[in-house]
N, C-alpha and C positions, 0 to 999 in steps of 0.2 A: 447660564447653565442649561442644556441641553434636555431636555423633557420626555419620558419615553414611558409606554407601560411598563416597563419593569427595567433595571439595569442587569445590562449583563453584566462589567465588571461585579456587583453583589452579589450576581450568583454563581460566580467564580466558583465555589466552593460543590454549588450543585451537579454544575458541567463536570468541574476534576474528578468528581465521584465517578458522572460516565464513565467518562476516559479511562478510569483506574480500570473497572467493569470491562472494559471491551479491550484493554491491552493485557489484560490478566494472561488470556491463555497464551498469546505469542512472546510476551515475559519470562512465562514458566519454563517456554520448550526451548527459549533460545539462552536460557540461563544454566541447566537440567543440561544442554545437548553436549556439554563438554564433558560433562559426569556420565555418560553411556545411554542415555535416557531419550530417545529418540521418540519426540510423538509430531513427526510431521510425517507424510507420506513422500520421502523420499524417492525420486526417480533414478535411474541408471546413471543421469547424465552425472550426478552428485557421488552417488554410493558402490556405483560399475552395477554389471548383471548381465542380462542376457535383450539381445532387442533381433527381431524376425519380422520380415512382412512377408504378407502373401496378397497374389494377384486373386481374388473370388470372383471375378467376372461380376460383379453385379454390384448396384451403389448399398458400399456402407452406410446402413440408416442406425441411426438413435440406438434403437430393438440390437442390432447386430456387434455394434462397441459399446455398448451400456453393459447388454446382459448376457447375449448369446456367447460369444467370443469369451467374454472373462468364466463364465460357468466352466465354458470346454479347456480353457487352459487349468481352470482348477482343478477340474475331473482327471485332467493327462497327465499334470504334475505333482499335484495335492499343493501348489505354489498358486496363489491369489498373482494376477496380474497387478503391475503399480500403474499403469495405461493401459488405455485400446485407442487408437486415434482413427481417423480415416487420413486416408493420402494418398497420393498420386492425383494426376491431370484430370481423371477423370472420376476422381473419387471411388476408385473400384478397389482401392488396396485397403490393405487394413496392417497398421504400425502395432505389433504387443512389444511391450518394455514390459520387463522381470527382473527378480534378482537373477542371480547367478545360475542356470540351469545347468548342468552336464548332460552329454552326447546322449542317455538312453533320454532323458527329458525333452529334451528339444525334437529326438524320433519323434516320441508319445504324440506333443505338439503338431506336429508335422503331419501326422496320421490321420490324428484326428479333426484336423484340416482341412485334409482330403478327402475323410470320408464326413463332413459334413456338409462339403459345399462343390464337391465332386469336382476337384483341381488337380493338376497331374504337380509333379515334382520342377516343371519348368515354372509353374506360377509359384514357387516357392522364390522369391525377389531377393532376400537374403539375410543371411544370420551371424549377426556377428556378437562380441562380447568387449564391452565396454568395459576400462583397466579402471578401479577406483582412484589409481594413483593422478589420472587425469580429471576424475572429478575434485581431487581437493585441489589440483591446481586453477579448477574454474573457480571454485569458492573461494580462493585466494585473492583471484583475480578479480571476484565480484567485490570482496569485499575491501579490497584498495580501490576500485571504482566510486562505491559510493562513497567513503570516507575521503576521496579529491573532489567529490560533488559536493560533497558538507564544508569541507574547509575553504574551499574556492566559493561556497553563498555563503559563507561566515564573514569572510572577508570584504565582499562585495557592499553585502549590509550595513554591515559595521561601518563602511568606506563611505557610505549612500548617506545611511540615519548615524548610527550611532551604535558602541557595543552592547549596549542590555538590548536594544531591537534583535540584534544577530542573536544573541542567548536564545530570544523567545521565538524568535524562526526556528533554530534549530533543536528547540526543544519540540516545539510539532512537528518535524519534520519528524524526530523522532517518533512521536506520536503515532503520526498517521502509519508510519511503518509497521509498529506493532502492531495496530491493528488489521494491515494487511497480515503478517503472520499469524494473528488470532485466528484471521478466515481460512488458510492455510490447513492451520490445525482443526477448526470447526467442520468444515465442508469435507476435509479427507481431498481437500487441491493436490495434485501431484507437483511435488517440490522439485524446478528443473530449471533449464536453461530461462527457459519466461519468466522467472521470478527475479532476474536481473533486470530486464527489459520493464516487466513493471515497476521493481522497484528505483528505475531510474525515471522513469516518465511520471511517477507519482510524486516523484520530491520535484522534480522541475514543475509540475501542474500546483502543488502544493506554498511552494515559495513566491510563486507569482500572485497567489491569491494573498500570502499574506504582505507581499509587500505594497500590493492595491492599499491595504489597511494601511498600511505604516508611511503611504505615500500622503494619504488624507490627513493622517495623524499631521506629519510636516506643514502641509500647507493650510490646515485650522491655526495651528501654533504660530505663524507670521502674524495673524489680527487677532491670538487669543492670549496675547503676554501676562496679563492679569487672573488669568482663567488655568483653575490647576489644572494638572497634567490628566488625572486620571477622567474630569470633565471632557476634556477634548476627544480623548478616547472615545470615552463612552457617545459623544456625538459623532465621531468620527466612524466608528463602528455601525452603528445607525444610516450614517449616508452611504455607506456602502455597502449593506446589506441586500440590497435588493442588486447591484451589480452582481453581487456573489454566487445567490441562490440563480441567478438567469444565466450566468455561464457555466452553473452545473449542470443544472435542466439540460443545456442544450448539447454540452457535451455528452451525458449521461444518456440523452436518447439515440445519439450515433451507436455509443458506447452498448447500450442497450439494442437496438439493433441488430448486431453483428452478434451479441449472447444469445437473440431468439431463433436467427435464421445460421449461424455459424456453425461449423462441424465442432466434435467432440474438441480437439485442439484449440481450437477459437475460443470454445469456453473457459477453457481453462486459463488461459488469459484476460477473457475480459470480464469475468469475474471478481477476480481477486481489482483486476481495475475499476469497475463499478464501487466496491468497495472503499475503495483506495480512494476516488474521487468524492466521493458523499463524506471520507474520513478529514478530505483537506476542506472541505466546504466546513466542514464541523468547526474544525481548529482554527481555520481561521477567521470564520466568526464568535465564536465563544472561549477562545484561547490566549488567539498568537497577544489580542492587545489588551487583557488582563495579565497576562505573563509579563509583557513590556514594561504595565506599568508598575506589577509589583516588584518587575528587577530594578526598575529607574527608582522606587522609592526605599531599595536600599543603599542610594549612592547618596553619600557626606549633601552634593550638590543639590541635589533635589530635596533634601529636605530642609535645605536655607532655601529655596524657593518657595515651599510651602509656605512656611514659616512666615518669609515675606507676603505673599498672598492676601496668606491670612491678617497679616498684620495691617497691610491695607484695606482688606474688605472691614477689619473694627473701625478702622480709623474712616471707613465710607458711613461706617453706621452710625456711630457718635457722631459726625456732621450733620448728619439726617436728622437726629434728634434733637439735635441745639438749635 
């Protein structure tokens, strides 16, 4: 039996408390969001609105899509911006997404544009209005995407280990998701195109880590026939801990990287991924092979294996003592 300062599987109960903690708010808003209850900050790409750039001749810094720009769009419209991005080749443009403005609003905008950054009506790049009816076709579209990503690694799993592994993969897969939409809802992320993008690269980043676990799991279990199932875990887990945490480090400081020196866009992406990756490191070391084993120790099977086990380690010990 494998010897550790503390077992993870026993503190199963400690971890699930996190997780409840930290999937709470992206639970609430994506359960709420069909009942009218909107608390994500929804972008154009989703909800339609209004989207404008303008050429300002000079680089969009932090100061100017943080604060400057969203104050003046509030001031023009009495409308709070849902973005301010930088874009263009040479970073001199600037992206505002909105809801829906009409023609005296979008003037307002326009005006005060010009008279803030002294641009004529040709550096006005363009204004157009995004149909809601096309954003629920992306939603549609995302969310058949990831549900052939779930089904197709359920399958694979299952194909690989065995079905309670696949349950307990894709119960963190689930995991980790809501806790990116916790962040979502926390930080005020603008909810848009990138939250496909991360949420597909999170569950593939996600599944790989836990199937490292469940690949150890396998290959302890060849020389540990006598050795219960939830022991091997618990060693298994152990040996691959220190895998886990070093290829998130190392991803996390790329990832990290690109959040400190990246335009406003950038972060908004690789935040919710910083998140999303620290969420799969979690789960899959404190989750995916406690889940495993408490789904395996509700199958008929596994518990005439215990049983066996156990029945040999008495009959080890009664020897010992005769």
């Amino acid at each position: 039996m494998h010897t550790a300062k503390f077992s993870i599987l026993k503190k199963f109960p400690i971890f699930a408390i996190i997780s409840l903690i930290l999937i709470a708010p992206g639970l609430v808003g994506l359960v709420t969001l069909p009942f009218g209850m909107n608390l994500f900050n929804m972008d154009v790409d989703f909800v339609g609105g209004t989207s404008m750039t303008f050429d300002i001749h000079e680089e969009v810094t932090s100061d100017i899509s943080g604060s400057i720009v969203p104050e003046l769009v509030e001031d023009a419209t009495g409308v709070a911006p849902s973005s301010v991005q930088k874009t263009g080749d040479d970073g001199e443009e600037v992206l505002i997404k909105s809801t829906k403005l009409d023609n005296e609003q979008q003037k307002a905008v326009v005006a005060a544009m010009q008279e803030k950054f002294g641009i004529t009506d040709n550096d006005t790049q363009g204004i157009s209005d995004v149909n809601a009816t096309i954003g629920k076709e992306m939603q549609s579209t995302a969310i058949i995407a990831a549900l052939v990503a779930v089904v197709l690694m359920l399958l694979y799993i299952t194909f690989r280990f065995e079905l309670t592994s696949g349950l307990a993969a894709i119960t963190c897969l689930a995991h980790d998701l809501l806790v990116v939409l916790s962040a979502y809802i926390v930080f005020r992320i603008p909810f848009n195109m990138t939250f496909i993008a991360v949420a597909l690269t999170i569950l593939g980043y996600s599944i790989n880590s836990s199937i490292i676990v469940f690949d150890r799991v396998r290959e302890n279990r060849k020389f540990a026939r006598r050795e219960l199932f939830e022991d091997t875990v618990e060693k298994s887990l152990w040996q691959t801990v220190g895998r886990t945490i070093n290829t998130s480090i190392t991803t996390l400081l790329t990832v990290g990287m690109i959040f400190l020196l990246g335009v406003t866009s950038l972060r908004e992406f690789t935040l919710p991924m910083i998140i999303g990756i620290v969420a799969g490191a979690y789960s899959s070391l404190f989750l995916a092979g406690s889940l495993w084993a408490k789904y395996r120790g509700m199958s008929r099977k596994n518990q005439r294996e215990k049983a066996q086990i156990k029945a040999q380690r008495a009959r080890s010990e009664k020897k010992k003592k005769t």
